[in-house]
N, CA, C and O atoms as a CHARMM CRD file, in Angstrom:
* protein
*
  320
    1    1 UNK  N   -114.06400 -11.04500 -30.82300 PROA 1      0.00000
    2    1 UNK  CA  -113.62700 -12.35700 -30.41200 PROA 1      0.00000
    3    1 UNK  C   -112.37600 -12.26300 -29.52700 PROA 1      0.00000
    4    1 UNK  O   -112.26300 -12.85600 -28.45400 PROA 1      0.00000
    5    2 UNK  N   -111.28300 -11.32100 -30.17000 PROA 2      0.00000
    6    2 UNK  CA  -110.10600 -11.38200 -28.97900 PROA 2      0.00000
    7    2 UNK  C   -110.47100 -10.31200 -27.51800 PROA 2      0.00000
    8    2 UNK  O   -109.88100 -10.26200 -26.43900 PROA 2      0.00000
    9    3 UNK  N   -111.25900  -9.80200 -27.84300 PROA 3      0.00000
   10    3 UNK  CA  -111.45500  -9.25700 -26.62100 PROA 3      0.00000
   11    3 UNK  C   -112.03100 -10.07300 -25.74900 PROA 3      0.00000
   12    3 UNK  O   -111.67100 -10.21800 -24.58100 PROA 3      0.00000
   13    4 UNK  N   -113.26700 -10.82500 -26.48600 PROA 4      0.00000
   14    4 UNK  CA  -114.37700 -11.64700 -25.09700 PROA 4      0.00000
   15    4 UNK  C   -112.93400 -12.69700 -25.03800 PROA 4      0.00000
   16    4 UNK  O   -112.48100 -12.65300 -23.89400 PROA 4      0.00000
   17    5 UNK  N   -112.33600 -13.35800 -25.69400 PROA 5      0.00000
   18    5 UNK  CA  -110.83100 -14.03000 -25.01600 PROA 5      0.00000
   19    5 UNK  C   -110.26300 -13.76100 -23.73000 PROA 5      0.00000
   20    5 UNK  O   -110.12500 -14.50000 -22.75600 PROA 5      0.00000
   21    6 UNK  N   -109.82800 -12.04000 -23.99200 PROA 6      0.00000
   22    6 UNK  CA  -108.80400 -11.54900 -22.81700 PROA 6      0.00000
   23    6 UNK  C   -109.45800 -11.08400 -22.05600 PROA 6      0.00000
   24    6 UNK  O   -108.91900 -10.86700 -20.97100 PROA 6      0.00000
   25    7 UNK  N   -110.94400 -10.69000 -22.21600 PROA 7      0.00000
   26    7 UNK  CA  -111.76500 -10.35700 -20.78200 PROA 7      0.00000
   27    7 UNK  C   -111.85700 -11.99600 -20.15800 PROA 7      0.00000
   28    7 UNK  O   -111.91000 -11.93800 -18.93000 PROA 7      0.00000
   29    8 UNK  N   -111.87100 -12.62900 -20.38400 PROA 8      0.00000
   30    8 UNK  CA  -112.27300 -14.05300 -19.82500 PROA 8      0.00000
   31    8 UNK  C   -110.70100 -14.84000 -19.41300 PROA 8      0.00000
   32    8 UNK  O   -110.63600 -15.94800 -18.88200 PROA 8      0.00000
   33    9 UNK  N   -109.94400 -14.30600 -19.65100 PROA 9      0.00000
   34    9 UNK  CA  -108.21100 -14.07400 -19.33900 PROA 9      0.00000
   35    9 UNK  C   -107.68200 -12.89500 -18.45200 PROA 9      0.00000
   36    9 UNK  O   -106.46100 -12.77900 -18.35000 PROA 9      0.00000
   37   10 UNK  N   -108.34800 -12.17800 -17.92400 PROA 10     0.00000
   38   10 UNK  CA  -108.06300 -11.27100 -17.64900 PROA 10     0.00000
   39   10 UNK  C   -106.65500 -11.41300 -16.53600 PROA 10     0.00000
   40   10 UNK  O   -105.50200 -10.99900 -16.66400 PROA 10     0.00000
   41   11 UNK  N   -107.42700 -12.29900 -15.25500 PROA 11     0.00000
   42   11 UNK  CA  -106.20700 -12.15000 -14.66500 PROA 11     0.00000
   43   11 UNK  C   -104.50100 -12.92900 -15.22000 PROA 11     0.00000
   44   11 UNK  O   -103.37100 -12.63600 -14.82900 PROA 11     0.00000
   45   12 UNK  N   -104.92300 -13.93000 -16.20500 PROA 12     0.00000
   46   12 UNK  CA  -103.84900 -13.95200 -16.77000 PROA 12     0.00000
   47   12 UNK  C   -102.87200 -12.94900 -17.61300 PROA 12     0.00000
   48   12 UNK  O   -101.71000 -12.69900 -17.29300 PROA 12     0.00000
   49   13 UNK  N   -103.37500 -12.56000 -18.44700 PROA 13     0.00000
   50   13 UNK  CA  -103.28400 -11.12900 -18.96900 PROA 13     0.00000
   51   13 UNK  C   -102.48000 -10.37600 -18.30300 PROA 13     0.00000
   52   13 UNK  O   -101.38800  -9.94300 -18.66800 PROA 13     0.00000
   53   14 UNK  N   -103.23900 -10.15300 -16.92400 PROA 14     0.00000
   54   14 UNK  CA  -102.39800  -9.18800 -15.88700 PROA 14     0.00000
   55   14 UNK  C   -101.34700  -9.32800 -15.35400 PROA 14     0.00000
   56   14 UNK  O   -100.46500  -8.51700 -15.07300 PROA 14     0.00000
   57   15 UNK  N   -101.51100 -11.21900 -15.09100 PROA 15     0.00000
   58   15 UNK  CA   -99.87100 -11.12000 -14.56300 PROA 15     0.00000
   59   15 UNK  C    -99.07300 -11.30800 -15.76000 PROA 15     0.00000
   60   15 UNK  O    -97.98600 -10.94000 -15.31500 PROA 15     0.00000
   61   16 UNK  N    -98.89700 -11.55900 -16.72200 PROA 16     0.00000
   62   16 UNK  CA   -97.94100 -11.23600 -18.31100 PROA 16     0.00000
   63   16 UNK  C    -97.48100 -10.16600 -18.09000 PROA 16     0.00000
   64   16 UNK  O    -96.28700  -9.89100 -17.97000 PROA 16     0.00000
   65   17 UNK  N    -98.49700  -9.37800 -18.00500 PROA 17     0.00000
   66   17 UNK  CA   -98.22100  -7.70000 -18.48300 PROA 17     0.00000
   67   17 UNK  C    -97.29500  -7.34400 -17.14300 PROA 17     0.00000
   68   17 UNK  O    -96.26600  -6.69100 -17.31200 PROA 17     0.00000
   69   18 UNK  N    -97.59400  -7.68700 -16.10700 PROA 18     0.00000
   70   18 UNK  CA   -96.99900  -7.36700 -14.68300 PROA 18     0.00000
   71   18 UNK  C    -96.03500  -8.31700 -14.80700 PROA 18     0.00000
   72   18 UNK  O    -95.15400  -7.67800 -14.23100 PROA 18     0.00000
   73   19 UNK  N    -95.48900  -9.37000 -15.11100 PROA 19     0.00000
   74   19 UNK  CA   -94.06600 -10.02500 -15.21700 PROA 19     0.00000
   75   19 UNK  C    -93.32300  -9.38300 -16.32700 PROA 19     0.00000
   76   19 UNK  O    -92.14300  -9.22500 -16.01300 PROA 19     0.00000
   77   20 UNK  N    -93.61700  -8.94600 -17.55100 PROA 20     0.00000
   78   20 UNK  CA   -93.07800  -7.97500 -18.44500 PROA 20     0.00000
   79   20 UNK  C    -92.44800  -6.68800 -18.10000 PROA 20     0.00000
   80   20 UNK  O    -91.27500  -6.45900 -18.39300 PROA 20     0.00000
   81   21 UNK  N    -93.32000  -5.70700 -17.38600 PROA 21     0.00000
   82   21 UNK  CA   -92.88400  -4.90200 -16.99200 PROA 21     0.00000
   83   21 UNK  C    -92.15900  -5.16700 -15.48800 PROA 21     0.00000
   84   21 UNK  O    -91.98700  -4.05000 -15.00000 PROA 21     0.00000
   85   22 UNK  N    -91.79000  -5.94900 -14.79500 PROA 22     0.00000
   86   22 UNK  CA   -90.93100  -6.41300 -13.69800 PROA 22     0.00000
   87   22 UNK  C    -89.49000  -6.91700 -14.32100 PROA 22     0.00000
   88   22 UNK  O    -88.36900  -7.13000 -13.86000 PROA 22     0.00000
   89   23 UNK  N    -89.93100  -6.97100 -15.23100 PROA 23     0.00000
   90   23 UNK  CA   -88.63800  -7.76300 -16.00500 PROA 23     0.00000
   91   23 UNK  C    -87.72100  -6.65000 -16.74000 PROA 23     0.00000
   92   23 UNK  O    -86.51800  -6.62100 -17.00000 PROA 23     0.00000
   93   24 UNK  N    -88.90200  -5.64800 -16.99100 PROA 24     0.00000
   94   24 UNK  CA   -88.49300  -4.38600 -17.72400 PROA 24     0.00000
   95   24 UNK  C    -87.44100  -3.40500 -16.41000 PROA 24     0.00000
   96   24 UNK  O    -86.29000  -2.98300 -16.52600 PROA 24     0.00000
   97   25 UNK  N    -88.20600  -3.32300 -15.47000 PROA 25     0.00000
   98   25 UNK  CA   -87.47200  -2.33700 -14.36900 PROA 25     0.00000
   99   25 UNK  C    -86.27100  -3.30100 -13.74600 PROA 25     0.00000
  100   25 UNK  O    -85.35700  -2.58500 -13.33700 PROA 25     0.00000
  101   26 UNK  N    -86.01200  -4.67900 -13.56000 PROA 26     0.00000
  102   26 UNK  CA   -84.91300  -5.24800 -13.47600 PROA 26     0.00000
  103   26 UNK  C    -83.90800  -5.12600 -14.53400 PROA 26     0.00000
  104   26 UNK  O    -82.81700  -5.19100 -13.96800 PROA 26     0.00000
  105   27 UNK  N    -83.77000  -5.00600 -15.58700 PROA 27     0.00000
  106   27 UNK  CA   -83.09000  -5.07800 -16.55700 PROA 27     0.00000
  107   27 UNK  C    -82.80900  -3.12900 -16.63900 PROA 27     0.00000
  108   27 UNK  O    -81.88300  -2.67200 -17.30800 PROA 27     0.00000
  109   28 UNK  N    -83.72800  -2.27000 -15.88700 PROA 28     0.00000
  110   28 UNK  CA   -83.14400  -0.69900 -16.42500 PROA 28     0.00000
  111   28 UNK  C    -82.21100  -0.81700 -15.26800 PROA 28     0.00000
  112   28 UNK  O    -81.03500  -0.52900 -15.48900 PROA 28     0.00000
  113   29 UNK  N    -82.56800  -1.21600 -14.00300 PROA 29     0.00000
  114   29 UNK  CA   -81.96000  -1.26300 -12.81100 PROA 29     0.00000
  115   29 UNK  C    -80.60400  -1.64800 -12.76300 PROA 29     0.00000
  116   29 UNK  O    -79.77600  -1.06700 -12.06000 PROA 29     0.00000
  117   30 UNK  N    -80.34700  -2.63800 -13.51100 PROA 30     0.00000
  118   30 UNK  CA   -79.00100  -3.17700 -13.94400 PROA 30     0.00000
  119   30 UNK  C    -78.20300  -2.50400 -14.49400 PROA 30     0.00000
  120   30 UNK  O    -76.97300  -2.50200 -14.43800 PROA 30     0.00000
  121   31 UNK  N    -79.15700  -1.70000 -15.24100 PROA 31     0.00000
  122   31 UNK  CA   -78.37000  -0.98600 -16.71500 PROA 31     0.00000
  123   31 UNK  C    -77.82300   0.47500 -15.64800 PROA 31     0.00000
  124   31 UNK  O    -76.74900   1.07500 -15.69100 PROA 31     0.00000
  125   32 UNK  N    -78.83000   0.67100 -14.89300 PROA 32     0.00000
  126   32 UNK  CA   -77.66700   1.75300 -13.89200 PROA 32     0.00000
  127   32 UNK  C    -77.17200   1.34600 -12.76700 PROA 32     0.00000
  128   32 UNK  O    -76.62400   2.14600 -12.00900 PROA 32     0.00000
  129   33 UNK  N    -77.28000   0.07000 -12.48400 PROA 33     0.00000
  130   33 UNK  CA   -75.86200  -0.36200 -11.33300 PROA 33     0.00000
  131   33 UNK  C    -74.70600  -0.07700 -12.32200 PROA 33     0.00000
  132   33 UNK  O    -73.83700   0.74400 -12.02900 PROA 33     0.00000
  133   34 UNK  N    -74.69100  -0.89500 -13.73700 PROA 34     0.00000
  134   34 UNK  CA   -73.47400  -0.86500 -14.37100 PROA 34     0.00000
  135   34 UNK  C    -72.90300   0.02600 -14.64600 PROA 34     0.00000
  136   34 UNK  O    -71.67700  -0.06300 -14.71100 PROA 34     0.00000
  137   35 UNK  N    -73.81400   1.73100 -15.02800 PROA 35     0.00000
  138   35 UNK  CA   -73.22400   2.80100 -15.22200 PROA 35     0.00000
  139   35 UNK  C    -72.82100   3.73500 -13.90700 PROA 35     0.00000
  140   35 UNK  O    -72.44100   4.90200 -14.00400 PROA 35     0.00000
  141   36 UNK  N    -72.96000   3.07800 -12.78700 PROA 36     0.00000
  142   36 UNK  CA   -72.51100   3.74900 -11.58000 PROA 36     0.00000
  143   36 UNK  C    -71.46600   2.57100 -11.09100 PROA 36     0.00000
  144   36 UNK  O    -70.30600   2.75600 -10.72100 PROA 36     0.00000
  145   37 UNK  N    -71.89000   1.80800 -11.14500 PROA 37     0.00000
  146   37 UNK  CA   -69.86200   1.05200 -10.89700 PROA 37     0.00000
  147   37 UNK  C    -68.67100   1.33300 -12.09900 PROA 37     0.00000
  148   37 UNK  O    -67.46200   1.15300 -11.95800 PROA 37     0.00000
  149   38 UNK  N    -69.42900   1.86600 -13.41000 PROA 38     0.00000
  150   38 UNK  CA   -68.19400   2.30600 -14.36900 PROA 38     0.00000
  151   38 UNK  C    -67.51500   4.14800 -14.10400 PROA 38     0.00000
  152   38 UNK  O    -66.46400   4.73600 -14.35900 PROA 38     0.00000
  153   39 UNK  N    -69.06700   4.55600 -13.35300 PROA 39     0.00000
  154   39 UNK  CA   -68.47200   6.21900 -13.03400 PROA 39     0.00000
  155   39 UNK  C    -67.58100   5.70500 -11.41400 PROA 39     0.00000
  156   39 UNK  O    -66.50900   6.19500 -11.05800 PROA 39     0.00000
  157   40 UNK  N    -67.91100   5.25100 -11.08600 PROA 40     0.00000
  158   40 UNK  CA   -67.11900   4.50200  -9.43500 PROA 40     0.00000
  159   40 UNK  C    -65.71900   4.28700  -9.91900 PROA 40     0.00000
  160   40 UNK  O    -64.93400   5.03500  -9.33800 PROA 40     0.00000
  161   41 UNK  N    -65.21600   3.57600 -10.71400 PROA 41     0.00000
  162   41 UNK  CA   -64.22300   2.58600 -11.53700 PROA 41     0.00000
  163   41 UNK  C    -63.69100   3.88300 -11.92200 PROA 41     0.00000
  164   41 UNK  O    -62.87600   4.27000 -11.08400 PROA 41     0.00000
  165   42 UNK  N    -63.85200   4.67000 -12.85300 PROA 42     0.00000
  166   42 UNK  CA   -63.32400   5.63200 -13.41400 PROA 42     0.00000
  167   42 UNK  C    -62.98600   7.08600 -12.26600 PROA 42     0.00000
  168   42 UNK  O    -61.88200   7.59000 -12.05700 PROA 42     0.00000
  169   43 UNK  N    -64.12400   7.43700 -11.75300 PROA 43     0.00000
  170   43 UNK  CA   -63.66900   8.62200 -10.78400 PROA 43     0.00000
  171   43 UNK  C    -62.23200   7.97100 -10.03800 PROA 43     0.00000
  172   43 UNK  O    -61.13400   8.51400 -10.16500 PROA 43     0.00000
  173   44 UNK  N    -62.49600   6.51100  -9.11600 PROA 44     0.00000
  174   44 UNK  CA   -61.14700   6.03700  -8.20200 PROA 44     0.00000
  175   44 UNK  C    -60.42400   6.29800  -8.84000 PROA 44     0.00000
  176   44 UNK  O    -59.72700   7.23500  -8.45100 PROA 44     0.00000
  177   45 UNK  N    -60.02800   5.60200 -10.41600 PROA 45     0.00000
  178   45 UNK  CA   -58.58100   5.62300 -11.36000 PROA 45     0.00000
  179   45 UNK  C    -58.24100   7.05200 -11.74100 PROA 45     0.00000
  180   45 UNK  O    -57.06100   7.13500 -12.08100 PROA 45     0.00000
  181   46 UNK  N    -58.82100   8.06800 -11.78600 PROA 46     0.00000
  182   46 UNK  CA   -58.59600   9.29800 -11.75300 PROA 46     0.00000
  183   46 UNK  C    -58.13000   9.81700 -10.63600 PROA 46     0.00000
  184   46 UNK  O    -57.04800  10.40400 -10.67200 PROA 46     0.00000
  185   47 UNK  N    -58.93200   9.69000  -9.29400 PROA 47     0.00000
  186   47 UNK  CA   -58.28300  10.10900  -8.30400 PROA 47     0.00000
  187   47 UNK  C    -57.13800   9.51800  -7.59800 PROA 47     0.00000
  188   47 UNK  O    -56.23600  10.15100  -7.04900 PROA 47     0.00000
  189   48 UNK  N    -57.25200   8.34800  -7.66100 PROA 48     0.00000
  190   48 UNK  CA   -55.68900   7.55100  -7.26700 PROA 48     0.00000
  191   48 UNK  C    -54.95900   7.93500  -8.36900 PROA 48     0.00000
  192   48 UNK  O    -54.39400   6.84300  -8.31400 PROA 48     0.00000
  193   49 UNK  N    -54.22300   8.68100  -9.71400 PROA 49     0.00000
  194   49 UNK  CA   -53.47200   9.04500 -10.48000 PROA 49     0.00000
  195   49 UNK  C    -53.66600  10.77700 -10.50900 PROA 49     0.00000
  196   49 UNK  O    -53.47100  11.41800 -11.54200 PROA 49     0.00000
  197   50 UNK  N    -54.01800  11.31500  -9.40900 PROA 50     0.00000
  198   50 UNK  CA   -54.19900  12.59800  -9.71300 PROA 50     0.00000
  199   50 UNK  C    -54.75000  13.69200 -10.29200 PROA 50     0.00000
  200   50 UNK  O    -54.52600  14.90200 -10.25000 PROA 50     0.00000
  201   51 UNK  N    -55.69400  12.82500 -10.96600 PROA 51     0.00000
  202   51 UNK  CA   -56.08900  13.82500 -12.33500 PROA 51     0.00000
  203   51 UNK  C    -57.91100  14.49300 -11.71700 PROA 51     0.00000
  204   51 UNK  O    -58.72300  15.10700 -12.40900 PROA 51     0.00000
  205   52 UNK  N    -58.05300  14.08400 -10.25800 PROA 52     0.00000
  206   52 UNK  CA   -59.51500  14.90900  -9.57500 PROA 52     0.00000
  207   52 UNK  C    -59.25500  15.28900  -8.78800 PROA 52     0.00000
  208   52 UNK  O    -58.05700  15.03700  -8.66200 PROA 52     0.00000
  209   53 UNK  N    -59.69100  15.99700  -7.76000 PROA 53     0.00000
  210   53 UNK  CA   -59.91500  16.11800  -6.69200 PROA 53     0.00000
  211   53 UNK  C    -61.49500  15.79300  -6.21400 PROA 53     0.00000
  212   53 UNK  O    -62.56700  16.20500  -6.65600 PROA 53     0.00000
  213   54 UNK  N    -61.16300  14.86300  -5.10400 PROA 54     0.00000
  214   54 UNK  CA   -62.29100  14.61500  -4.23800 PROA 54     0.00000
  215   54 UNK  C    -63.84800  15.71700  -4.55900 PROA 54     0.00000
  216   54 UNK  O    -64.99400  15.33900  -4.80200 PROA 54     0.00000
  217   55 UNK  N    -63.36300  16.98600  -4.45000 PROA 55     0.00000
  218   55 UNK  CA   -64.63200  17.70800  -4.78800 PROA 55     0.00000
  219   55 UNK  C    -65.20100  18.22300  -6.32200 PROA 55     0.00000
  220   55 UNK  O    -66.02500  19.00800  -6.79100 PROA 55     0.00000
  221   56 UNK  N    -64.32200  17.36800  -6.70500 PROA 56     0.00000
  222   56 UNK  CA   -64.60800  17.56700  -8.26800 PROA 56     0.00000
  223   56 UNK  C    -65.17400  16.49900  -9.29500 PROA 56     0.00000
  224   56 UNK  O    -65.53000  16.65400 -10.46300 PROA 56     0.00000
  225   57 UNK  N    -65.14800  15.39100  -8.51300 PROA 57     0.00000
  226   57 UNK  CA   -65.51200  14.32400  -8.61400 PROA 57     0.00000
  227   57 UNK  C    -66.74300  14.20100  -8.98400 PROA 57     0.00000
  228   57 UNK  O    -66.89400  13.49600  -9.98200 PROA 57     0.00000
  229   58 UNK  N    -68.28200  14.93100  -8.22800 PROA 58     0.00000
  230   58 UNK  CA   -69.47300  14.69400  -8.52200 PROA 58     0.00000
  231   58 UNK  C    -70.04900  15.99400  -9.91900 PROA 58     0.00000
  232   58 UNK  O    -71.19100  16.02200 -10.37600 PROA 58     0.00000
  233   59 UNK  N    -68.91600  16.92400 -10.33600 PROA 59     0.00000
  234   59 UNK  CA   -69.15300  17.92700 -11.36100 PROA 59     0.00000
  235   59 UNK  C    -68.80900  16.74900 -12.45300 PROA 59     0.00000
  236   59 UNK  O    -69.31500  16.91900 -13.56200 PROA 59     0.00000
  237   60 UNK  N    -68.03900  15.62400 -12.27400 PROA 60     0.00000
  238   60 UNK  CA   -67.63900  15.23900 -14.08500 PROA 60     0.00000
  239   60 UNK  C    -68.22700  14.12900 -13.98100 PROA 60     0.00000
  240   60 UNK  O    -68.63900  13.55300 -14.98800 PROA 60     0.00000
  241   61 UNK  N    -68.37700  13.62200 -12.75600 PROA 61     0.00000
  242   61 UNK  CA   -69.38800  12.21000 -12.65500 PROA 61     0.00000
  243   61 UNK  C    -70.65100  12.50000 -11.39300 PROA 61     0.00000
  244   61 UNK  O    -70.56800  12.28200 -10.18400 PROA 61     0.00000
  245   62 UNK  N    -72.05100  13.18300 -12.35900 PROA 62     0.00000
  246   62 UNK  CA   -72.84000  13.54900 -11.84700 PROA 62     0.00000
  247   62 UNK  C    -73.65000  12.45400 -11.39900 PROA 62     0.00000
  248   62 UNK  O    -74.70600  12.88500 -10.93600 PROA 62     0.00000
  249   63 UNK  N    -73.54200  10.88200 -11.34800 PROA 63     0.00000
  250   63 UNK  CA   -74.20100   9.77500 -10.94400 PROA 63     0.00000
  251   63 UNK  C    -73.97000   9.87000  -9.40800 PROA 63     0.00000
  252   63 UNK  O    -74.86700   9.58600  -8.61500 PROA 63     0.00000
  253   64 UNK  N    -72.41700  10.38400  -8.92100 PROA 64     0.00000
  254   64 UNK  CA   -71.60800  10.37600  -7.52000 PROA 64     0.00000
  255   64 UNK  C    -72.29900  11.82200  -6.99900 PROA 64     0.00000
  256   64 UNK  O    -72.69100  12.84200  -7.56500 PROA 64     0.00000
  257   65 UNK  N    -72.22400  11.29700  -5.45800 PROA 65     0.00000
  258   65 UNK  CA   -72.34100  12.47100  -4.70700 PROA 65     0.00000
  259   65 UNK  C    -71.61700  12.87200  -3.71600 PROA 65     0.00000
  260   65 UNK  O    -72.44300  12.78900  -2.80700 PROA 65     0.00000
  261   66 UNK  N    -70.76700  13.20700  -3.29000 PROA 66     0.00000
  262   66 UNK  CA   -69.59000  13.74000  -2.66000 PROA 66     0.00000
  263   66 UNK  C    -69.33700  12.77000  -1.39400 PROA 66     0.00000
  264   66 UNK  O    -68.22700  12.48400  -0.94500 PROA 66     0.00000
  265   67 UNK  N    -70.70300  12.27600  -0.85700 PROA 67     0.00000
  266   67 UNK  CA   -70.23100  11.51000  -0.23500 PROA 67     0.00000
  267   67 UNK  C    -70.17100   9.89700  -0.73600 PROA 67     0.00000
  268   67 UNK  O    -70.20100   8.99400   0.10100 PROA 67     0.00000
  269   68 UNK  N    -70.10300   9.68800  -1.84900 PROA 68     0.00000
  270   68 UNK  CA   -69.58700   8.79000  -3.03500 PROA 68     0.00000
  271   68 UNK  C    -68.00600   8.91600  -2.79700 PROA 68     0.00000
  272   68 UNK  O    -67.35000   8.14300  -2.09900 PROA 68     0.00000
  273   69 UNK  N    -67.59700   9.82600  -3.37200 PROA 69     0.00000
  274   69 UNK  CA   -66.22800  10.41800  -3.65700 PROA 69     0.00000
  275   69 UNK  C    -65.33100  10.34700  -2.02100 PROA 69     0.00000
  276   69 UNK  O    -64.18700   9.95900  -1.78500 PROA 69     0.00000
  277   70 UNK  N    -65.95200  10.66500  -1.48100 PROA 70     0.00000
  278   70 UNK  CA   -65.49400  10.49000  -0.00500 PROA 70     0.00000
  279   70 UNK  C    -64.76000   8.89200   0.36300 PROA 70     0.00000
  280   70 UNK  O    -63.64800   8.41000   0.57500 PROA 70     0.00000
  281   71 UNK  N    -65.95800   8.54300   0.28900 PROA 71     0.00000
  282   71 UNK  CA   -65.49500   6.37600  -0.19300 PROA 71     0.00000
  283   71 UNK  C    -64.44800   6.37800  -0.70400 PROA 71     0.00000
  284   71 UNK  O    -63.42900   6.26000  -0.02400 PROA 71     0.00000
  285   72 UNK  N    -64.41200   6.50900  -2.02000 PROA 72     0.00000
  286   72 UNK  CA   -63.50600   6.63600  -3.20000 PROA 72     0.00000
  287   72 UNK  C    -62.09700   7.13600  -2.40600 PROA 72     0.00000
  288   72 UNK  O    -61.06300   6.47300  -2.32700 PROA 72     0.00000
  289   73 UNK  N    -62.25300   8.03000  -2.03100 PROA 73     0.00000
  290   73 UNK  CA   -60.90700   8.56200  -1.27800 PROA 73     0.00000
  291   73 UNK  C    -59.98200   7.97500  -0.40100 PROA 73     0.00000
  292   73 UNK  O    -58.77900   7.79400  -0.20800 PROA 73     0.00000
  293   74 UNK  N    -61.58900   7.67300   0.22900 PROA 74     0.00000
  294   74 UNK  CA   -61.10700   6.19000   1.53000 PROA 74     0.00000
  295   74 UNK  C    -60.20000   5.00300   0.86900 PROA 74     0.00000
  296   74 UNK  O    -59.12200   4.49900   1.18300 PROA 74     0.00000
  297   75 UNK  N    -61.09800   4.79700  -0.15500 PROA 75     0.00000
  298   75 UNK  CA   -60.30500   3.27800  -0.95000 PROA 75     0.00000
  299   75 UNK  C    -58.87500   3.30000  -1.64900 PROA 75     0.00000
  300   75 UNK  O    -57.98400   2.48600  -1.89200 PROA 75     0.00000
  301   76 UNK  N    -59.21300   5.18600  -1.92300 PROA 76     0.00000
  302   76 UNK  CA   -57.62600   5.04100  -2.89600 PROA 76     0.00000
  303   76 UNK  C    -56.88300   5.21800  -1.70800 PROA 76     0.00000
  304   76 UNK  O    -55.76500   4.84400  -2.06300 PROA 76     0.00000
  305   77 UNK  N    -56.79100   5.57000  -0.45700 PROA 77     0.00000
  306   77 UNK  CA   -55.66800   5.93900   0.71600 PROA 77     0.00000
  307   77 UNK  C    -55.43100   4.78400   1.43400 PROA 77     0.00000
  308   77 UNK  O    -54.43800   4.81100   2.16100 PROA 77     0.00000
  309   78 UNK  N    -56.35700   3.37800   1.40500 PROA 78     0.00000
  310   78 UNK  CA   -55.94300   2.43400   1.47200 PROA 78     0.00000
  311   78 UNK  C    -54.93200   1.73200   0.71400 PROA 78     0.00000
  312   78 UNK  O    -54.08300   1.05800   1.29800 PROA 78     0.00000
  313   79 UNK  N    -54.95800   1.82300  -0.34200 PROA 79     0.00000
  314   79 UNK  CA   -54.25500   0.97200  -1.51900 PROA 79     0.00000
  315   79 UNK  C    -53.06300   1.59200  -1.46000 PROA 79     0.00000
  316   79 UNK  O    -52.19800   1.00000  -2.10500 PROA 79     0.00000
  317   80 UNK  N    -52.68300   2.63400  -0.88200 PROA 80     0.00000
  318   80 UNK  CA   -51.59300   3.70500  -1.53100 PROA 80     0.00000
  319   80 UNK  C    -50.77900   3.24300   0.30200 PROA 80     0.00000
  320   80 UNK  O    -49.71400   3.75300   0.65000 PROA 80     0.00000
């Protein structure tokens, strides 16, 4: 019975399942903007206080890639 249902639902079904999982990859997507603006946030406050160097930057925050850190450099030599 629930099957002859969801075969006769089908394309509803599909888009559920396809708004679920859209909803799923927006919400992981988020979850690593936030952990790359907190390694962003943290590498700058390290390197504007001394405690990195520019090329050391993508060994302790492996999200960054040197030319990440490069930015970063840019921004802290502005502020300073």
């Amino acid at each position: 019975m629930l099957k002859e249902y969801l075969e006769s639902k089908e394309q509803e079904v599909a888009d559920i399942m396809m708004t679920l999982f859209d909803d799923e990859q927006v919400l992981e997507a988020y979850a690593e903007d936030i952990k790359n603006s907190e390694a962003r946030e943290n590498a700058r406050i390290m390197l504007k206080n001394g405690r990195i160097t520019v090329e050391e930057i993508p060994s302790f925050f492996p999200k960054l890639t040197l030319e990440d850190a490069k930015e970063l450099e840019a921004e802290v030599m502005q502020l300073v």
